[in-house]
C-alpha positions in Angstrom: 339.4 30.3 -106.1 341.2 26.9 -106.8 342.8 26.0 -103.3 346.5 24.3 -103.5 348.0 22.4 -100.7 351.5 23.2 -99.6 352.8 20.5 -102.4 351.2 22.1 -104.9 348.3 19.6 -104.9 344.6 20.8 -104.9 342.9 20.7 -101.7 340.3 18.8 -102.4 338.5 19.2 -98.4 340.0 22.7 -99.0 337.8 23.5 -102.1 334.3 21.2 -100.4 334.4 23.6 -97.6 334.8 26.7 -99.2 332.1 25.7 -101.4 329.8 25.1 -98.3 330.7 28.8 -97.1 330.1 30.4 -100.4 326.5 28.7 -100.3 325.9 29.9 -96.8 326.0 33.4 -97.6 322.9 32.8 -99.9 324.3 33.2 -103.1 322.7 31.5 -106.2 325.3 29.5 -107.5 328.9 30.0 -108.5 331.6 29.6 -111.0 334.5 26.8 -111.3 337.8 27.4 -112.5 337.7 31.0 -114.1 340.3 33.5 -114.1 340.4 33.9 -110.5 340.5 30.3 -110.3 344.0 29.9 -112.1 342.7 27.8 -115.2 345.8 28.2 -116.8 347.8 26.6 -114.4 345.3 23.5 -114.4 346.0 20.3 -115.8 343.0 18.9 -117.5 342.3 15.8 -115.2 342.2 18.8 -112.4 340.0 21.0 -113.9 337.9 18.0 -114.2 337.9 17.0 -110.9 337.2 20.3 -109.6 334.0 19.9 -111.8 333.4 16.5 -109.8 334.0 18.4 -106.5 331.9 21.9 -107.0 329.0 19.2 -108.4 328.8 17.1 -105.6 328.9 20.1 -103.3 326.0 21.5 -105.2 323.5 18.4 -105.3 321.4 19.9 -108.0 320.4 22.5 -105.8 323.0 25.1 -106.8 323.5 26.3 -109.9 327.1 26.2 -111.3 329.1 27.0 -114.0 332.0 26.1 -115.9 334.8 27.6 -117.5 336.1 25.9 -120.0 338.1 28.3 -122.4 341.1 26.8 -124.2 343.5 27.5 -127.0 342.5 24.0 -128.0 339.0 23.1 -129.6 339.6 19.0 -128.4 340.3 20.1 -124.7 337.2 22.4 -125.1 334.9 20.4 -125.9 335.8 17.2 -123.5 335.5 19.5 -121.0 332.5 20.5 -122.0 331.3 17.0 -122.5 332.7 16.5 -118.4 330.9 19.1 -117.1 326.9 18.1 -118.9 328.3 14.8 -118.1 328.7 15.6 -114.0 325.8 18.1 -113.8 326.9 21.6 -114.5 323.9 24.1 -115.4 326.6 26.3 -117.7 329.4 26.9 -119.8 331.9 29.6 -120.1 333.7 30.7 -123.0 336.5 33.3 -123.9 338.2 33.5 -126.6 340.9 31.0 -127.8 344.0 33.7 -126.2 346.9 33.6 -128.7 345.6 33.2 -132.0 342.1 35.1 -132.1 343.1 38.9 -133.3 339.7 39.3 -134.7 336.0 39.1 -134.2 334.6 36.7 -136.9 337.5 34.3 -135.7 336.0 34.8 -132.1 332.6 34.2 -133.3 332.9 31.1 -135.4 334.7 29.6 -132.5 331.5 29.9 -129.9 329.3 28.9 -133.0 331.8 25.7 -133.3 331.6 25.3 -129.3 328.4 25.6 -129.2 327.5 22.8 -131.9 329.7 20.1 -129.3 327.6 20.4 -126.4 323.8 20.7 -124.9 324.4 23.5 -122.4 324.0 26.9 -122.7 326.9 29.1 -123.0 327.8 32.4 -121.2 330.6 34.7 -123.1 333.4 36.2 -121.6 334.5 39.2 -122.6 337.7 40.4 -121.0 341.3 41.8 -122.3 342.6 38.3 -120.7 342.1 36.8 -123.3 343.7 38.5 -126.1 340.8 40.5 -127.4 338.1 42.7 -126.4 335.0 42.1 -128.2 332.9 45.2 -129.6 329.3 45.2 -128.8 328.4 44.6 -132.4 330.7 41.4 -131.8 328.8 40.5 -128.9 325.8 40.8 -130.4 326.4 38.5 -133.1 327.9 35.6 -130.8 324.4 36.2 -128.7 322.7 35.0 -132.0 324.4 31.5 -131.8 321.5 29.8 -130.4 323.2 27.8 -127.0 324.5 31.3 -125.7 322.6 32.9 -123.6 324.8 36.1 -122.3 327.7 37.7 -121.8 329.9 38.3 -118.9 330.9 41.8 -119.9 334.3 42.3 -118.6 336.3 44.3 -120.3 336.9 46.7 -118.2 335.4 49.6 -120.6 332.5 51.2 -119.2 331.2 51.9 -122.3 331.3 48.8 -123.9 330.0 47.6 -121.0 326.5 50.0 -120.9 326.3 49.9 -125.0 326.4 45.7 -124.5 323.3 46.4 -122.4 321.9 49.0 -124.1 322.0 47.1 -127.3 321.3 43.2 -126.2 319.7 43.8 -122.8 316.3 43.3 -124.5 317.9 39.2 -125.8 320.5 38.3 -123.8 322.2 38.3 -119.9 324.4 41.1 -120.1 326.5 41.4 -116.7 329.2 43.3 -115.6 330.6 42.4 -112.6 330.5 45.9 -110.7 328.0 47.7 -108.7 328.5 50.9 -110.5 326.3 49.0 -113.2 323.7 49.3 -111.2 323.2 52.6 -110.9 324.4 53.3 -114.5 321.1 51.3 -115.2 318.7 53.3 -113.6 320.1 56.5 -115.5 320.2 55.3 -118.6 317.1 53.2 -118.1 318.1 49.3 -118.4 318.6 46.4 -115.5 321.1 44.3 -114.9 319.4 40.6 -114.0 322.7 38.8 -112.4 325.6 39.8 -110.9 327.8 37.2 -112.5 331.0 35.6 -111.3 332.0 38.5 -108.5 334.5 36.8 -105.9 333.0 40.2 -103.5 330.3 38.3 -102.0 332.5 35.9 -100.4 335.3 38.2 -99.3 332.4 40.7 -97.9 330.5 38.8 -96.5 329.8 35.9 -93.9 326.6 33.8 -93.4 325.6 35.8 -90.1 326.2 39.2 -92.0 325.5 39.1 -96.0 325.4 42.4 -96.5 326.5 42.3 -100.1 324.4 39.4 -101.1 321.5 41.8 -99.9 322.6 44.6 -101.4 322.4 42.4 -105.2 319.7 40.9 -104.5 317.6 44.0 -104.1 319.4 45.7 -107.1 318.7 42.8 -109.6 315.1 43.8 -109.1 315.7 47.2 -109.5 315.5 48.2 -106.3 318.8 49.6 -105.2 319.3 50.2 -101.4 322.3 53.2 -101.2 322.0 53.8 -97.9 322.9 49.6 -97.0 325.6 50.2 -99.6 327.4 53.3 -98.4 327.0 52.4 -94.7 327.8 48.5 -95.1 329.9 48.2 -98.3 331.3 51.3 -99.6 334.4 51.0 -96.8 335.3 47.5 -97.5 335.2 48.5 -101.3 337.3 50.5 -101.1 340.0 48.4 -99.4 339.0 45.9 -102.4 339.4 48.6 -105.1 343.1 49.5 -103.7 344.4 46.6 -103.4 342.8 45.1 -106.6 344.5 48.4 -108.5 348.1 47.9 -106.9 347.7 43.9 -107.8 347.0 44.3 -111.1 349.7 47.1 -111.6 352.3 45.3 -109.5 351.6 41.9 -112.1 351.2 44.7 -115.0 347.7 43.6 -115.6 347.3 40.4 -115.3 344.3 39.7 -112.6 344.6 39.6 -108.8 344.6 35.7 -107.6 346.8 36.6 -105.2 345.1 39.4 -103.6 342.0 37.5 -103.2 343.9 34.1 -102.0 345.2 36.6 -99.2 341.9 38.0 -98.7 340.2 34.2 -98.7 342.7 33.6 -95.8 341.7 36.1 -93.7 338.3 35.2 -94.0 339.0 31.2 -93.1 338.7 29.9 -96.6 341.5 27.6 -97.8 343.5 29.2 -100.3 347.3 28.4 -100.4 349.5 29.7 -103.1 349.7 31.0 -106.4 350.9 28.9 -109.4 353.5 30.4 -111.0 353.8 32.3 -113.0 351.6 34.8 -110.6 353.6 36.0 -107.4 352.1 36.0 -104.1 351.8 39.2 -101.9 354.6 39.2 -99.5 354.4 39.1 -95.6 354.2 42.6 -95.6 351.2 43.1 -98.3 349.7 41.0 -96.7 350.0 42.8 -93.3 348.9 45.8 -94.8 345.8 44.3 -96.7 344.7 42.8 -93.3 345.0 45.8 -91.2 343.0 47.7 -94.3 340.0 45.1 -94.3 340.1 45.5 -90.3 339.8 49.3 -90.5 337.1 49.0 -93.1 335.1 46.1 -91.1 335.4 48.3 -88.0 333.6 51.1 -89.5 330.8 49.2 -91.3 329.9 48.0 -87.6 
């Protein structure tokens, strides 16, 4: 999440700290100012600066990754050029939302990315952005030879099982959901990452990681139900409710302001959402709290 003060400035000590807590909980490194982290209503110097922040924070020792989607191709690539500049391990890339309504458009724009910059490239792949790409897209934007994968977020579990059916074997195919997982050992492939998930951090805390267990045994292909149903499945279920009635209440536009509630409760810095997103009201977020209570009381 992108942390505002009550001015509408980012919190700077804000963001450091939650940085710190998202590194305490054992994770392997974390995304910078993706959907959840309200690019949109970013100016460029403080998407930047963010990059400064999350790359200090890290010291080399943490991988990170930038977003850096943008309708225009010179934005794109200086921020790009900011993050190799500052340290960043990888880029992220959607489509340019707007004016993409096909898939050789989409791929000729991460080939023309990709020929501006050194790092490797992760594509998204979400109805955010205008256009959900087929897995015979995908497959063809994994050929451009700085991308490495695809965040596979489309919200279409079959696009997201043929993605891994069909590039598994080339590229990093993730969705981020834990019903992949299992949907893997049926059909026989493994999901290697669980890529840019903002559960880990409203799960868990450093004394009780029960999520960042629970990945990193299913990475490997080991996946622990019994951890999951007893320690996870309650407070996924608050997530999945209140994720559903965000999304519907925006009419599908992602829930920011679910998880800045959420990020609240847990002692993260969060603030506001920029318009034009609407935060929860007192009485959401009443309701959300006494939910995550409930659910935290029976995983104990």
């Amino acid at each position: 999440m992108t942390p505002f003060t009550p001015d509408d400035e980012l919190d700077e000590t804000g963001l450091r700290n939650n940085i710190q807590r998202v590194i305490s909980l054992g994770t392997h490194g974390a995304g910078f100012t993706w959907g959840m982290g309200e690019f949109w209503t970013l100016t460029q110097e403080e998407r930047k600066r963010i990059y400064e922040i999350a790359s200090d924070e890290s010291n080399g020792s943490w991988p990170i990754a930038a977003h850096v989607s943008h309708t225009s191709y010179k934005e794109v690539v200086e921020l790009a050029t900011y993050a190799e500049h500052v340290g960043f391990d990888l880029l992220v890339l959607a489509a340019p939302y707007f004016v993409t309504n096909k898939e050789d458009q989409v791929i000729e724009w991460v080939k023309l990315i990709s020929e501006s910059t050194n790092l490797a490239i992760m594509f998204y792949n979400s109805p955010q952005f205008g256009i959900v790409m087929t897995p015979q897209g995908l497959s063809k934007i994994c050929e451009i030879p700085n991308v490495v994968g695809v965040k596979e977020a489309s919200f279409n579990p079959e696009i997201s099982v043929a993605s891994h059916m069909q590039l598994g074997h080339k590229a990093i195919i993730s969705t981020p959901d834990e019903w992949i997982f299992n949907k893997g050992k049926e059909l026989g492939f493994q999901q290697q990452v669980m890529f840019a998930n903002t559960s880990d951090w409203r799960f868990d805390s450093a004394s009780n990681n029960n999520y960042v267990q629970f990945v990193e045994k299913a990475v490997l292909g080991n996946i622990d139900s019994n951890l999951y149903e007893k320690k996870i499945a309650p407070i996924k279920k608050v997530s999945d409710k209140w994720w559903q009635y965000t999304v519907k209440k925006m009419n599908g536009a992602l829930p920011a302001a679910m998880c800045k509630a959420w990020a609240e409760h847990v002692g993260m810095a969060s603030g506001h959402v920029r318009a034009p997103l609407v935060n929860l009201n007192e009485e959401e977020k009443r309701n959300l709290l006494n939910d995550i209570r409930e659910a935290n009381n029976s995983c104990n």
